[in-house]
Biopython code that builds the backbone (N, CA, C, O; Angstrom):
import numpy as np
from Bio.PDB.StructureBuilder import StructureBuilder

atoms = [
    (1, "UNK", "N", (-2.266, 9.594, -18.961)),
    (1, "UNK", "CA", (-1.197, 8.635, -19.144)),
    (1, "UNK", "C", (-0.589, 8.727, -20.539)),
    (1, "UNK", "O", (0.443, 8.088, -20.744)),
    (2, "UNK", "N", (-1.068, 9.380, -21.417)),
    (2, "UNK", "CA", (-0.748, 9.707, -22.996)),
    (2, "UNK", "C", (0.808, 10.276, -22.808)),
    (2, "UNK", "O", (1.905, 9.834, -23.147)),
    (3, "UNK", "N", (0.413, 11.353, -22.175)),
    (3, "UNK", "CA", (2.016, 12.105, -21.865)),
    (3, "UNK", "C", (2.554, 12.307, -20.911)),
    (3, "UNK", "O", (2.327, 13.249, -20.151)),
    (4, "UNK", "N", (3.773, 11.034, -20.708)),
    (4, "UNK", "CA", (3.997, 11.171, -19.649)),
    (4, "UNK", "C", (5.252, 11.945, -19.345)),
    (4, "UNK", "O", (6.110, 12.361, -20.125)),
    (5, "UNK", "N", (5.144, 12.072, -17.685)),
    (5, "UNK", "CA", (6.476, 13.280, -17.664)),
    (5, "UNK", "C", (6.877, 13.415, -16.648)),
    (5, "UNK", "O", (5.967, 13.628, -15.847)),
    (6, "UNK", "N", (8.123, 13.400, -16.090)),
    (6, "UNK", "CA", (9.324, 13.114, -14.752)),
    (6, "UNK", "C", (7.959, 14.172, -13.507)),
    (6, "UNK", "O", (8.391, 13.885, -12.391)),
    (7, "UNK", "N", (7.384, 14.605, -13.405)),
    (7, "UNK", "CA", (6.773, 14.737, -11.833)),
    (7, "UNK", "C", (5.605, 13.830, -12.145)),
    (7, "UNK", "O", (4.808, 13.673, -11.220)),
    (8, "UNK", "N", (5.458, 13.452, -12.833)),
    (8, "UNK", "CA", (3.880, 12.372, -12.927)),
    (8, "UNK", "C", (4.520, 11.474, -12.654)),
    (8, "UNK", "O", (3.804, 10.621, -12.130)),
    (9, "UNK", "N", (6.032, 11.023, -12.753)),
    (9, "UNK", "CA", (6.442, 9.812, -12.487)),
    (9, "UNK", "C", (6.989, 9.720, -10.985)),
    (9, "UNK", "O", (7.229, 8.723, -10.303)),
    (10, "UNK", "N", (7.084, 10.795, -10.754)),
    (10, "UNK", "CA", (7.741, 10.773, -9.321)),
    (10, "UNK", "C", (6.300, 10.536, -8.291)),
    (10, "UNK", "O", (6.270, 9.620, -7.469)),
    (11, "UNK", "N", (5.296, 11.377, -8.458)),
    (11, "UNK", "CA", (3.964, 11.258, -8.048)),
    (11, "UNK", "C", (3.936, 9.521, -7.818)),
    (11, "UNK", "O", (3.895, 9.110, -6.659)),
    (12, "UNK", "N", (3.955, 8.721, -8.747)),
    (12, "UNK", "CA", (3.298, 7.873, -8.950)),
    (12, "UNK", "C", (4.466, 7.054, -8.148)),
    (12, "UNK", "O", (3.963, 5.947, -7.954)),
    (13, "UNK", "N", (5.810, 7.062, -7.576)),
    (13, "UNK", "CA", (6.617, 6.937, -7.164)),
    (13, "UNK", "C", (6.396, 7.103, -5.590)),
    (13, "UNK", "O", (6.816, 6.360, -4.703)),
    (14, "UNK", "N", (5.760, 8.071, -5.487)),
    (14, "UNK", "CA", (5.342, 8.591, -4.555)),
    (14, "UNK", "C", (4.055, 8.177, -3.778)),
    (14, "UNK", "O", (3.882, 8.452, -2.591)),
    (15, "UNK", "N", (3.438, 7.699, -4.318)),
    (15, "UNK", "CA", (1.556, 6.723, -4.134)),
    (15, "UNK", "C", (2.310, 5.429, -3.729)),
    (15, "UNK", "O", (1.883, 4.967, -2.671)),
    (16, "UNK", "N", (3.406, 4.663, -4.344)),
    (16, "UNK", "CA", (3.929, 3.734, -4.212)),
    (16, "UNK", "C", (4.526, 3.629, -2.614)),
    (16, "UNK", "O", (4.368, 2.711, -1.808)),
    (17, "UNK", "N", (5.177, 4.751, -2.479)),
    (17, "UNK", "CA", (6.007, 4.641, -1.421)),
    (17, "UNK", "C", (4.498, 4.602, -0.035)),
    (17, "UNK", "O", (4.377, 4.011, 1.038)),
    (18, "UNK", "N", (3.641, 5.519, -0.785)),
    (18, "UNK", "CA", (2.534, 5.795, 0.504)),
    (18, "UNK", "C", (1.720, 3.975, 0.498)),
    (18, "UNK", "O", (1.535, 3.399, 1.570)),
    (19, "UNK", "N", (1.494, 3.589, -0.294)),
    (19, "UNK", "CA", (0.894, 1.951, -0.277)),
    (19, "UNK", "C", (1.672, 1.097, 0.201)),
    (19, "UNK", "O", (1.159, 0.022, 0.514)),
    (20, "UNK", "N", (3.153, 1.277, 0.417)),
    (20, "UNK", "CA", (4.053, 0.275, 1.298)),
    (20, "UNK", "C", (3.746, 0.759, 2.706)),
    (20, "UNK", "O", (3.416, -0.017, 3.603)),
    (21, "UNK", "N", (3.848, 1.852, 2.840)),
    (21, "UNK", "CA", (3.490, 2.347, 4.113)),
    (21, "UNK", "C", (2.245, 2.119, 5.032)),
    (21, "UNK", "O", (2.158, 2.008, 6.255)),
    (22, "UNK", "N", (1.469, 2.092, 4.204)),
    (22, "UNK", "CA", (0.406, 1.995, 4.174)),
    (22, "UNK", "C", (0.141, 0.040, 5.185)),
    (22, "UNK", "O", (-0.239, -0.251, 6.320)),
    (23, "UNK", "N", (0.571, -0.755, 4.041)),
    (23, "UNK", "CA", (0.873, -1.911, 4.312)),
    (23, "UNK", "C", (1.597, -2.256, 5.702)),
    (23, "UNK", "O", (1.423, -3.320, 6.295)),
    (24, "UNK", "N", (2.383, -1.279, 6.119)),
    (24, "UNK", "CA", (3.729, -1.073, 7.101)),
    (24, "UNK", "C", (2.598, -1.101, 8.937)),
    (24, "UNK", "O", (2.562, -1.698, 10.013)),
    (25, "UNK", "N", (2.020, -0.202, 8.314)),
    (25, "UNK", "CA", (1.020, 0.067, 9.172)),
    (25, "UNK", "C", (-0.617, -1.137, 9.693)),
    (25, "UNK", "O", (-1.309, -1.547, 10.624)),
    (26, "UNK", "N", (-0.414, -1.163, 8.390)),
    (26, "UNK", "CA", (-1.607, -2.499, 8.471)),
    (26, "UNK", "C", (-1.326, -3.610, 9.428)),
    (26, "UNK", "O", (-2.167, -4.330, 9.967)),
    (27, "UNK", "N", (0.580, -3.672, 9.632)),
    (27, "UNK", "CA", (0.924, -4.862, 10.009)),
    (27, "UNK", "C", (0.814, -4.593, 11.630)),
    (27, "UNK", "O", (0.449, -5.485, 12.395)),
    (28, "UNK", "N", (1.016, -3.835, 11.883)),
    (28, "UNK", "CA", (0.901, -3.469, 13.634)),
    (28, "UNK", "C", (-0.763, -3.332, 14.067)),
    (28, "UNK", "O", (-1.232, -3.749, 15.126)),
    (29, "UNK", "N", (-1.464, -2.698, 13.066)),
    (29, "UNK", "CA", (-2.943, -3.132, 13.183)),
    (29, "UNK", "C", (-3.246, -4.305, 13.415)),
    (29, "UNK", "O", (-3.757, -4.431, 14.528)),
    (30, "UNK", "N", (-3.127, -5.488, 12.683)),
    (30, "UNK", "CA", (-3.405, -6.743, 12.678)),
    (30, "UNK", "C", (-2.776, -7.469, 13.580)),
    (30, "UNK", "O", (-3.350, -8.492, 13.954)),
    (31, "UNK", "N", (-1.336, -7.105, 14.205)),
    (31, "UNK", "CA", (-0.836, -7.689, 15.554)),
    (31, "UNK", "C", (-1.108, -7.054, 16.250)),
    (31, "UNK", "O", (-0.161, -7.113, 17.035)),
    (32, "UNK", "N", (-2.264, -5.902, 16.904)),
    (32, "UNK", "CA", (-2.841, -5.607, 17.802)),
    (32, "UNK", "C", (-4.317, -6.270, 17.696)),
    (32, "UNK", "O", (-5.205, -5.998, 18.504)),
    (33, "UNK", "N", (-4.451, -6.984, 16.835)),
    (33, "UNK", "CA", (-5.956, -7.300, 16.730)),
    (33, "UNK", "C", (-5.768, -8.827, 16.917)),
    (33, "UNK", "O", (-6.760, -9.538, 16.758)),
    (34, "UNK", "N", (-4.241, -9.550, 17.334)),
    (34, "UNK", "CA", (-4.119, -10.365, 17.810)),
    (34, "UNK", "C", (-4.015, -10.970, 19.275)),
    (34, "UNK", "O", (-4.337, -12.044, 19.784)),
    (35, "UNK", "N", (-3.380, -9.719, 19.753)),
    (35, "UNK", "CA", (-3.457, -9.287, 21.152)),
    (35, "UNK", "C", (-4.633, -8.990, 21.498)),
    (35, "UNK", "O", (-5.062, -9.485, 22.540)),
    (36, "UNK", "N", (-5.311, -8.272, 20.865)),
    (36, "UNK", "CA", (-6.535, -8.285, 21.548)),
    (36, "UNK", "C", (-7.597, -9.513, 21.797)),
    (36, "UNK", "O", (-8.491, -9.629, 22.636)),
    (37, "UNK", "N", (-7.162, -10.371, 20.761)),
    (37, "UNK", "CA", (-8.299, -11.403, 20.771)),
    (37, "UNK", "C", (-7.784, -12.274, 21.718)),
    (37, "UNK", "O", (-8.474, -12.721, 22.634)),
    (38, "UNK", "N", (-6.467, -12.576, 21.534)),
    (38, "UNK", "CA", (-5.890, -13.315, 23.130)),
    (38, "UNK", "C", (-6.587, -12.726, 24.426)),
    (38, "UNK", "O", (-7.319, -13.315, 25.222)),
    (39, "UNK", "N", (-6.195, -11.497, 24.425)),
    (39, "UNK", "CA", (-6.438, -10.990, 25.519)),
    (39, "UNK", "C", (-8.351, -11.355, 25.766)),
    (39, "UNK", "O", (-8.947, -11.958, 26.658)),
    (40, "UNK", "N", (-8.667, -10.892, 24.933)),
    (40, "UNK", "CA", (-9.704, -11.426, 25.078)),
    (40, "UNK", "C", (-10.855, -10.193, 24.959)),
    (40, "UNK", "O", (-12.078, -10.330, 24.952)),
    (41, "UNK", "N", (-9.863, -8.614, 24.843)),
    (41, "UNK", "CA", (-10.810, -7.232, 24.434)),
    (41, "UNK", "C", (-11.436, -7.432, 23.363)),
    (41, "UNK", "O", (-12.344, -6.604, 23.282)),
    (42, "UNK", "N", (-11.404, -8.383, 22.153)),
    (42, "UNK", "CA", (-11.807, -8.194, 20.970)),
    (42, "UNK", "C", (-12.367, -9.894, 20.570)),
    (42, "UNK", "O", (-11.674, -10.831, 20.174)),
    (43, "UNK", "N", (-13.691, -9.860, 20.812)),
    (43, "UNK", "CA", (-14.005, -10.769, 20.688)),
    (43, "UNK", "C", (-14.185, -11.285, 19.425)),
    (43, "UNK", "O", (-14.102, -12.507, 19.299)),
    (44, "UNK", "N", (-14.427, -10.559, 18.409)),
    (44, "UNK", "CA", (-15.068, -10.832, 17.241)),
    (44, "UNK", "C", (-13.989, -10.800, 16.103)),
    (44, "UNK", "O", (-13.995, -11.282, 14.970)),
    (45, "UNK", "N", (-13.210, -10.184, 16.680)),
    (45, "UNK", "CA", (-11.629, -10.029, 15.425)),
    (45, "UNK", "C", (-11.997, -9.022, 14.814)),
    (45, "UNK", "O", (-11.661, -9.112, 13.633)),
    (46, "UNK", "N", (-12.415, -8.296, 14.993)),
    (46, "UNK", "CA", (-12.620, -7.162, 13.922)),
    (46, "UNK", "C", (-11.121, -6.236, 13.380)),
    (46, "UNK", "O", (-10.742, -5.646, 12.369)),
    (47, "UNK", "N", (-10.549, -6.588, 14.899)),
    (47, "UNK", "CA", (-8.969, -5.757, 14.586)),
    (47, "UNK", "C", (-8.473, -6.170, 13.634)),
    (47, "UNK", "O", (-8.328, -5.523, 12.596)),
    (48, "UNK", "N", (-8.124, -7.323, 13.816)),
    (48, "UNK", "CA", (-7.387, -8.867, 12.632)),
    (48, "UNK", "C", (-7.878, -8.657, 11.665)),
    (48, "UNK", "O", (-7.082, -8.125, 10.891)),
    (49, "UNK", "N", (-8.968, -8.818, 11.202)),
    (49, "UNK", "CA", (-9.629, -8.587, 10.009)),
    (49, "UNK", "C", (-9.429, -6.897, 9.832)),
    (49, "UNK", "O", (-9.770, -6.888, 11.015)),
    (50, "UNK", "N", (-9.292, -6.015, 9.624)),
    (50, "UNK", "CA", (-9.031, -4.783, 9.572)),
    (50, "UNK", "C", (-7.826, -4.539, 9.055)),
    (50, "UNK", "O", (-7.490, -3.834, 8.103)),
    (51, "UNK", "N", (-7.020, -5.411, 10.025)),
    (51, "UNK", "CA", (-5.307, -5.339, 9.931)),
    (51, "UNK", "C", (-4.717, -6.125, 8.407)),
    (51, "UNK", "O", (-3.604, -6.044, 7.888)),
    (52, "UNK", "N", (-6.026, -6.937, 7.933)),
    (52, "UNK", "CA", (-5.649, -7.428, 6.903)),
    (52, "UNK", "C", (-6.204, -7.103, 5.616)),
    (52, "UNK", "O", (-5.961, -7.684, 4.559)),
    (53, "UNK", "N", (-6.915, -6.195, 5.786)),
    (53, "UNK", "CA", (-7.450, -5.614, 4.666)),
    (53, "UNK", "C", (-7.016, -4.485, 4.425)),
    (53, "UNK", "O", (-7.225, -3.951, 3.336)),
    (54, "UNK", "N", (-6.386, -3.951, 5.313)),
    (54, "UNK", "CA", (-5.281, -2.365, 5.086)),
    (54, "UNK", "C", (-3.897, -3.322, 4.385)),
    (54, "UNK", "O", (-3.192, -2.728, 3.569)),
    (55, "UNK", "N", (-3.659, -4.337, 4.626)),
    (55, "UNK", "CA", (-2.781, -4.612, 4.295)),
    (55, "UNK", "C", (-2.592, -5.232, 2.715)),
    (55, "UNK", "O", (-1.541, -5.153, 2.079)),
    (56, "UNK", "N", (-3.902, -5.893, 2.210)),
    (56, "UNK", "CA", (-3.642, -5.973, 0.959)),
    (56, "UNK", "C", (-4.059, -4.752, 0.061)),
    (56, "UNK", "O", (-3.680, -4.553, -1.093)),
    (57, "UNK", "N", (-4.810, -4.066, 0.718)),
    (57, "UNK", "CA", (-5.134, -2.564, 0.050)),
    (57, "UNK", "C", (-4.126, -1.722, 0.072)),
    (57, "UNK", "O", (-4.135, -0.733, -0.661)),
    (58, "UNK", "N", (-3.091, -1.990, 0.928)),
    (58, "UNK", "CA", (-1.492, -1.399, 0.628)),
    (58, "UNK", "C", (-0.784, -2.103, -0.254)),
    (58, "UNK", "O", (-0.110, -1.593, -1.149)),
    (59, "UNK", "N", (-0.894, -3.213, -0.061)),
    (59, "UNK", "CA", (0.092, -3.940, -1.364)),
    (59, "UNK", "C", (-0.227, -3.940, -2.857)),
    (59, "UNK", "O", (0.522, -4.244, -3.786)),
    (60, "UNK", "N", (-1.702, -3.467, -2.893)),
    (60, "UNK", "CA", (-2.155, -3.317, -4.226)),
    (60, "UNK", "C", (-2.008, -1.880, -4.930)),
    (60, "UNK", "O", (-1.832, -1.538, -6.099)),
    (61, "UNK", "N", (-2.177, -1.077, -3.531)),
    (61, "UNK", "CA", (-1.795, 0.650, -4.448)),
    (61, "UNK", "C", (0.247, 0.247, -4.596)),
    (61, "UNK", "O", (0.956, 0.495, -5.572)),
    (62, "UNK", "N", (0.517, -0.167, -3.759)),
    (62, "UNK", "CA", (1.961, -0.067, -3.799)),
    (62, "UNK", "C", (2.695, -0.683, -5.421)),
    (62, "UNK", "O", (3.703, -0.256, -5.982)),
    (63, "UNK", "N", (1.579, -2.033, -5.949)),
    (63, "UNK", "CA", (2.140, -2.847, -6.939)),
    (63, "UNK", "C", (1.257, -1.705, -8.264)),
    (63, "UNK", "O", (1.798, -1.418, -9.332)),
    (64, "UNK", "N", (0.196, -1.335, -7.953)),
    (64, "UNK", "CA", (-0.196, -0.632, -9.111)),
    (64, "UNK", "C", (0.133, 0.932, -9.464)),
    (64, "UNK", "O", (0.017, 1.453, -10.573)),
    (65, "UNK", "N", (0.602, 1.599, -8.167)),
    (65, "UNK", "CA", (1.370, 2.950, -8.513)),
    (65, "UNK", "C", (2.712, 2.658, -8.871)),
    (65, "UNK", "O", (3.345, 3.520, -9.480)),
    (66, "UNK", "N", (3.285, 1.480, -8.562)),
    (66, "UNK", "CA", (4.656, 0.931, -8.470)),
    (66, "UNK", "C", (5.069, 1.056, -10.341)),
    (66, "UNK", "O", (5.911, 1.709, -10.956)),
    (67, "UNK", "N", (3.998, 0.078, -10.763)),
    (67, "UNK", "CA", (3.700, -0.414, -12.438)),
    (67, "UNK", "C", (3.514, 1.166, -13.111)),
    (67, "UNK", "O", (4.260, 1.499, -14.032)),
    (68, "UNK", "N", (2.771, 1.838, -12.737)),
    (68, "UNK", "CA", (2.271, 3.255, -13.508)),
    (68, "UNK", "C", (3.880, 3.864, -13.300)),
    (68, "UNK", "O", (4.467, 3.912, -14.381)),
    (69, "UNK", "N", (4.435, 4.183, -12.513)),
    (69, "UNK", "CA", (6.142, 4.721, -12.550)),
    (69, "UNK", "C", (7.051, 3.902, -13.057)),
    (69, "UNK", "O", (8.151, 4.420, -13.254)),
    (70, "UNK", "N", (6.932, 2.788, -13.326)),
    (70, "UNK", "CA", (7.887, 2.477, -14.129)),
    (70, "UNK", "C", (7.450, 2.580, -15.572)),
    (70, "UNK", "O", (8.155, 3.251, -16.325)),
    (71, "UNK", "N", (6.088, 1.837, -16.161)),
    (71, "UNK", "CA", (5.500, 2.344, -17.132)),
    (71, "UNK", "C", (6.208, 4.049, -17.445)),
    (71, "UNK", "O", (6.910, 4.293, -18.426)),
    (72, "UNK", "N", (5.953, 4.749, -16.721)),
    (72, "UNK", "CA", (5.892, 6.479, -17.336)),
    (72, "UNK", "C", (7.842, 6.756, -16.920)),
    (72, "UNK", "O", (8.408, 7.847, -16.982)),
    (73, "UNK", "N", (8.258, 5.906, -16.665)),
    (73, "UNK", "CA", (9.887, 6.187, -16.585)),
    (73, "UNK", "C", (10.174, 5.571, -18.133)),
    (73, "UNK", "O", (10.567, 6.263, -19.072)),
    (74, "UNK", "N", (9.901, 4.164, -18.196)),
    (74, "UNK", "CA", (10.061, 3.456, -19.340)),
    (74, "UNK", "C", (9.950, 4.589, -20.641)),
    (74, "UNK", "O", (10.813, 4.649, -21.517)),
    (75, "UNK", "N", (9.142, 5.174, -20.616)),
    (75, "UNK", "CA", (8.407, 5.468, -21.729)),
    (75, "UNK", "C", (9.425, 6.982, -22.083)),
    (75, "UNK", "O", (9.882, 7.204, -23.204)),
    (76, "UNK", "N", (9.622, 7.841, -20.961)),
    (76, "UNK", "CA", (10.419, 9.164, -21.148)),
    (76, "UNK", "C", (12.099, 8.469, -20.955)),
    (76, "UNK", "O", (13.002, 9.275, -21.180)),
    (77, "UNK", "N", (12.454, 7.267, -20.621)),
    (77, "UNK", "CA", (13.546, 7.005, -20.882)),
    (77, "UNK", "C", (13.783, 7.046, -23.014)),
    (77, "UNK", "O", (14.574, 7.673, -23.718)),
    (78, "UNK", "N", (12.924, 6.287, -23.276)),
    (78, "UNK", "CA", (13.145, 5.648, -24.970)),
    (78, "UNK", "C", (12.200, 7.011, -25.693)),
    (78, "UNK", "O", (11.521, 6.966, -26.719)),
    (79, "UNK", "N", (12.478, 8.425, -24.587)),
    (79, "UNK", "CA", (12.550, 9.450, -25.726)),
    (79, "UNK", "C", (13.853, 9.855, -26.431)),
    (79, "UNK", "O", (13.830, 10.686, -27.339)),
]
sb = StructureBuilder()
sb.init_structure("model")
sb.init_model(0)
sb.init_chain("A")
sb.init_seg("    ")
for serial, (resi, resn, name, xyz) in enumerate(atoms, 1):
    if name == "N":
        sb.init_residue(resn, " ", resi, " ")
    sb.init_atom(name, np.array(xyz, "f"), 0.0, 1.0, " ", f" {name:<3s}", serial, name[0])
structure = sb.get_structure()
């Protein structure tokens, strides 16, 4: 992180875009793990619970690769 530089920033641009996605995905997990428990295949919620832990584990790479690219834009902008 000392030196930073336009493909480390795009990378990190790039982790960002994969942790929204990431999140994107979590969300159809967790409304299948709602259906299921209606339905009544999934007794225990394990889907639901699954669906929601992909989902803040996406929102957290998304906010912390998000911070590292702007950080390393910031920084090669005020060269």
């Amino acid at each position: 992180m000392k030196n930073p530089t336009w493909p480390k920033a795009f990378a990190f641009i790039g982790l960002a875009i994969f942790g929204l996605v990431l999140a994107l995905y979590a969300t159809s997990v967790a409304t299948a793990g709602v259906t299921a428990r209606i339905l009544g295949a999934d007794k225990s919620g394990d889907w639901l619970t699954t669906g929601s832990a992909l989902l803040t584990i996406g929102i957290a790479a998304a906010a912390v690769f998000g911070f590292l690219a702007l950080t390393n834009i910031r920084a090669l902008t005020r060269r």
